[in-house]
C-alpha positions as CSV (number, residue, x, y, z in Angstrom):
1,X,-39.6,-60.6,-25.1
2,X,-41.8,-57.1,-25.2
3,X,-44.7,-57.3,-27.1
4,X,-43.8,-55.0,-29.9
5,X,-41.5,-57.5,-31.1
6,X,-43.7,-60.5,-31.1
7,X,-46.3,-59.0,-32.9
8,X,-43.9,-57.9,-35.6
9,X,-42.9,-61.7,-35.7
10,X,-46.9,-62.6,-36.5
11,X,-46.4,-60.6,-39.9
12,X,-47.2,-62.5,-42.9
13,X,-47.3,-65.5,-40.8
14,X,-51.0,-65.8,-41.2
15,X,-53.7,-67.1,-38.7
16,X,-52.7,-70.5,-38.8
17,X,-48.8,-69.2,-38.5
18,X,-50.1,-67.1,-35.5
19,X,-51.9,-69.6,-33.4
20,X,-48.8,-72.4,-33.9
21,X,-46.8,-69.1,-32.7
22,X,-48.1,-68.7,-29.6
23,X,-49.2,-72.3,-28.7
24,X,-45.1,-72.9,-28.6
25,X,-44.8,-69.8,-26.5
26,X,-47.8,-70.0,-23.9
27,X,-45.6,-73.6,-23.4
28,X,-42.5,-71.6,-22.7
29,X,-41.5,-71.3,-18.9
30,X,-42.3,-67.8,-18.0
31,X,-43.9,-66.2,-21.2
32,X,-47.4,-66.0,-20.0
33,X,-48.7,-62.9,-21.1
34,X,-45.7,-62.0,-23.4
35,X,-46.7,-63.4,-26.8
36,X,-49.1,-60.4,-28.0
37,X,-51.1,-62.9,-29.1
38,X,-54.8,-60.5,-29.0
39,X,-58.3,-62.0,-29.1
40,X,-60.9,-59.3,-30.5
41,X,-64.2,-58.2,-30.2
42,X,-66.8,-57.8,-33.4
43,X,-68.3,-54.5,-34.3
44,X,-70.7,-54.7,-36.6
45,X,-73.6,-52.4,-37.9
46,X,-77.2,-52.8,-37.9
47,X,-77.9,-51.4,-34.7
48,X,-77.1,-54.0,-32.0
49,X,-75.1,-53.4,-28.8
50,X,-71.6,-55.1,-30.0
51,X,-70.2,-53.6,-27.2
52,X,-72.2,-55.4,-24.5
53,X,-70.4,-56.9,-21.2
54,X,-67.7,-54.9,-21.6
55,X,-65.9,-56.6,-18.8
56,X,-66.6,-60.1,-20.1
57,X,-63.0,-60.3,-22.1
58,X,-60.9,-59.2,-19.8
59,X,-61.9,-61.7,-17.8
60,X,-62.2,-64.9,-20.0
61,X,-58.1,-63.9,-20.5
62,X,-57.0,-63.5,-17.2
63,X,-59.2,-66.5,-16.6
64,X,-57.0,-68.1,-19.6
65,X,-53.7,-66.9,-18.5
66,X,-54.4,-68.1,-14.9
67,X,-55.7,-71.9,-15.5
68,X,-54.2,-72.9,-19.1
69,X,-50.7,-71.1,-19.3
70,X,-51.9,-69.2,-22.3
71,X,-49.9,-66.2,-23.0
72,X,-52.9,-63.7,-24.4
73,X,-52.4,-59.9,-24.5
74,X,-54.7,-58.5,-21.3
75,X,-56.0,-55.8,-23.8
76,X,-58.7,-57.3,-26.3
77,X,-58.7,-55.5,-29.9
78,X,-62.1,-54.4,-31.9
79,X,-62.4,-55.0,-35.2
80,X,-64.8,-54.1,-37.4
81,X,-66.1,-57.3,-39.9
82,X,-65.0,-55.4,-43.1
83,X,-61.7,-54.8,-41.9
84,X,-57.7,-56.2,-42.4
85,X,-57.4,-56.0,-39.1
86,X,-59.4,-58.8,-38.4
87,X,-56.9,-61.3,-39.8
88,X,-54.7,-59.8,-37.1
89,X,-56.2,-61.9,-34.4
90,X,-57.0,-65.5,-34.3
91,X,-60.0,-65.7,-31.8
92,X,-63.1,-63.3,-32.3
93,X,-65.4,-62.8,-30.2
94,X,-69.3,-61.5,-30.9
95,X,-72.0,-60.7,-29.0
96,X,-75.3,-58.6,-28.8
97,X,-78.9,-58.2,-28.0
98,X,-80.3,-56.8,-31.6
99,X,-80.3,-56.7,-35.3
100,X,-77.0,-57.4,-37.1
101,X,-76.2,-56.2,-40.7
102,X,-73.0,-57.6,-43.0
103,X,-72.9,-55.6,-45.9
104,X,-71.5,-58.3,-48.9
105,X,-68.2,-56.9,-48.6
106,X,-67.7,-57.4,-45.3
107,X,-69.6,-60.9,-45.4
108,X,-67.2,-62.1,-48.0
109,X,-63.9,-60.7,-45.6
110,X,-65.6,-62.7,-42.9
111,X,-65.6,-65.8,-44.5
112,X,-61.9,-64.9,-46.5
113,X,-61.1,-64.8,-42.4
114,X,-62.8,-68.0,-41.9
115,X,-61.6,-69.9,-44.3
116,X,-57.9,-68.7,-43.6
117,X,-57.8,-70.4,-40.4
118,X,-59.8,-67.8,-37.9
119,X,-61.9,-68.6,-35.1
120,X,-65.3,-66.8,-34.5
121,X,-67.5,-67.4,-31.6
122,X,-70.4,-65.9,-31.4
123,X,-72.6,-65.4,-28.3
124,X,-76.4,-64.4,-28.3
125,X,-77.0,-62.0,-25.4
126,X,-80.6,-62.5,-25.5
127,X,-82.6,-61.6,-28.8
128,X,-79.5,-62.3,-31.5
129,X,-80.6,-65.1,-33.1
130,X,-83.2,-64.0,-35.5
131,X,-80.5,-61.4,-36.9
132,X,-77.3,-63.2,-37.1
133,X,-78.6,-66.4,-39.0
134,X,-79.4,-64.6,-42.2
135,X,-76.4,-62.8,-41.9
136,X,-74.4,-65.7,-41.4
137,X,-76.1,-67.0,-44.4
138,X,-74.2,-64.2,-46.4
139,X,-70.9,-65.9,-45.3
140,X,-71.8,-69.1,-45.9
141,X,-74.3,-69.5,-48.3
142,X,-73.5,-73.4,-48.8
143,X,-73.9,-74.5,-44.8
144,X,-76.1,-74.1,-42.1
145,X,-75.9,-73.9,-38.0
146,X,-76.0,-77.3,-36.9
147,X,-76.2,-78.7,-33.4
148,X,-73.2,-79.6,-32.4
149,X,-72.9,-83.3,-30.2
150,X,-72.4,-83.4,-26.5
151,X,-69.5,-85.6,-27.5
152,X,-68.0,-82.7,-30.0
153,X,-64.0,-82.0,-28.3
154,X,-65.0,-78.4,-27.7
155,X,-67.1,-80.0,-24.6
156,X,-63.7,-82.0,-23.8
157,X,-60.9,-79.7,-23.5
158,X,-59.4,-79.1,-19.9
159,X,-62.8,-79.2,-18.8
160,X,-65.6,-81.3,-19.4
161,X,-69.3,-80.5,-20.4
162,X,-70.3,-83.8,-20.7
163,X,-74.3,-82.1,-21.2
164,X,-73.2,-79.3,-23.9
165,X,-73.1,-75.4,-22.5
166,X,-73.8,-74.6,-19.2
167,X,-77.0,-72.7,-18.7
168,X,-76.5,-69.2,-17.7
169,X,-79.2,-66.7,-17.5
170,X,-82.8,-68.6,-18.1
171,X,-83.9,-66.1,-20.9
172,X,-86.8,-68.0,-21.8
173,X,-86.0,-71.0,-20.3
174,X,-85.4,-72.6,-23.1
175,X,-81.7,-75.7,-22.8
176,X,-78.9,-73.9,-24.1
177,X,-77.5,-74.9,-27.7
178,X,-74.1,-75.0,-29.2
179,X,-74.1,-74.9,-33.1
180,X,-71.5,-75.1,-35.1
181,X,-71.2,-74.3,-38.8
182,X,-68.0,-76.9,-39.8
183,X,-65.8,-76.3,-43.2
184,X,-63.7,-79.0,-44.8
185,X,-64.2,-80.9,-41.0
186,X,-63.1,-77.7,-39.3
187,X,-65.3,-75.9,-36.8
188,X,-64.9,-71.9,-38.0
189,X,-67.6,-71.1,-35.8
190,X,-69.6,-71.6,-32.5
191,X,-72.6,-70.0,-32.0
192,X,-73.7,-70.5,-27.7
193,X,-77.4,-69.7,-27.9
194,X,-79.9,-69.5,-25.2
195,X,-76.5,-69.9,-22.7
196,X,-75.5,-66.6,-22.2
197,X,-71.9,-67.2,-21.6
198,X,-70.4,-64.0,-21.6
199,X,-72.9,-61.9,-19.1
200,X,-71.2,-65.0,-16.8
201,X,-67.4,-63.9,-17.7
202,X,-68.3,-60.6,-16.7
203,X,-67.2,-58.8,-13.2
204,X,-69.6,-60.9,-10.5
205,X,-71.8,-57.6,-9.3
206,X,-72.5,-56.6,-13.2
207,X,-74.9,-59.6,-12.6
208,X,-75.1,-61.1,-9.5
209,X,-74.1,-64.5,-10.9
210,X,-72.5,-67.4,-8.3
211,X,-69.2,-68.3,-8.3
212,X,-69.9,-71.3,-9.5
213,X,-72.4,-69.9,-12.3
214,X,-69.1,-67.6,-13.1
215,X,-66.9,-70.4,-12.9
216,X,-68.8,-72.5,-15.7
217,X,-69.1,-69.6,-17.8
218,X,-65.3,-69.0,-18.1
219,X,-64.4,-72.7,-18.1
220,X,-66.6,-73.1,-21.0
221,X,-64.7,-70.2,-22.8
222,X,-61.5,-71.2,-21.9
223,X,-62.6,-74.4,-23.9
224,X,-63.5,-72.0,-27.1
225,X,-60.2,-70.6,-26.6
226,X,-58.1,-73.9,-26.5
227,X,-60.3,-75.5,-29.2
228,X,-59.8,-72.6,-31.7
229,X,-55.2,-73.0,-30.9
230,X,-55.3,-76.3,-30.8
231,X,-57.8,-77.8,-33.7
């Protein structure tokens, strides 16, 4: 099946309609890859490097594709947090370094995403946090980040975190922290702070990470991935 044609099969299916989608066809004998299925990148405004670790995607898919059967698209979209497009893709992806702005159009077509069944992870790169959580505040003004358990299922998927996120980069040298903000007993959103999970998805001389550093890094995001198709 090309990939033209699945994604006109997505339309008007909705997030939810998407991810059921290509659950049943990453389970099909030799449709890895074919589904069209696209995770996405967040570009935002403010200022901060969106675009950081710009190999970090590619390789959290093929990573995917590889050890879980998935069947994602090899190209990742960007979509901008105002935009249609985002309900286009079922798994976003956001990192940076610095400030973060959501004007309150763009915060309420966030949360409209959200709410509708999408999947946003964000990932602080080192200096994010004091900008996103206001701006995440926009979204939802009724919840707050909390600290997800060790014993949450996004630590239990094919592979098992049984002490939370695996540190990194040492940053400050502070444990890493998974926080979650949960709707209706969902999980719309995980935030991996002081973790640095996506400069160890990235191509192995960007950083100088182990192997097994690397291999923690994209286990851990191959757990985001499952998580957000299978909850």
């Amino acid at each position: 099946m090309k990939t033209a044609r699945c994604k006109k099969m997505y339309t008007g299916l909705g997030i939810r309609g998407m991810l059921i989608l290509g659950i049943l066809f990453a389970a099909g004998s030799g449709l890895t890859g074919q589904t069209g299925l696209q995770i996405a990148l967040l570009k935002y405004k403010g200022g901060g490097d969106w675009y950081a670790n710009p190999t970090s995607l590619p390789n959290l898919i093929s990573f995917c594709n590889t050890n879980l059967g998935t069947g994602l698209d090899e190209d990742y979209a960007t979509v901008e947090v105002g935009s249609p497009e985002i309900f286009n893709h079922p798994f976003i992806h956001m990192t940076g370094h610095g400030n973060v702005i959501f004007s309150d159009k763009e915060a309420r077509n966030l949360r409209k995403y959200l709410l509708s069944g999408g999947f946003l992870h964000i990932d602080d790169n080192y200096g994010l946090d004091k900008y996103i959580r206001p701006q995440m505040e926009k979204v939802f003004p009724e919840y707050e980040f909390i600290e997800l358990p060790f014993d949450h299922p996004v630590y239990h998927q094919t592979y098992e975190f049984s002490n939370g996120l695996p540190k990194i980069h040492e940053h400050d040298d502070k444990a890493p922290q998974g926080f979650g903000i949960i709707h209706e007993g969902r999980l719309v959103c995980f935030y991996s702070y002081e973790s640095d999970l996506g400069d160890g998805w990235e191509d192995p001389e960007v950083h100088g990470d182990s192997e097994e550093i690397r291999t923690r890094a994209l286990q851990m995001g191959a757990n985001l991935i499952q998580y957000a198709f299978t909850q």
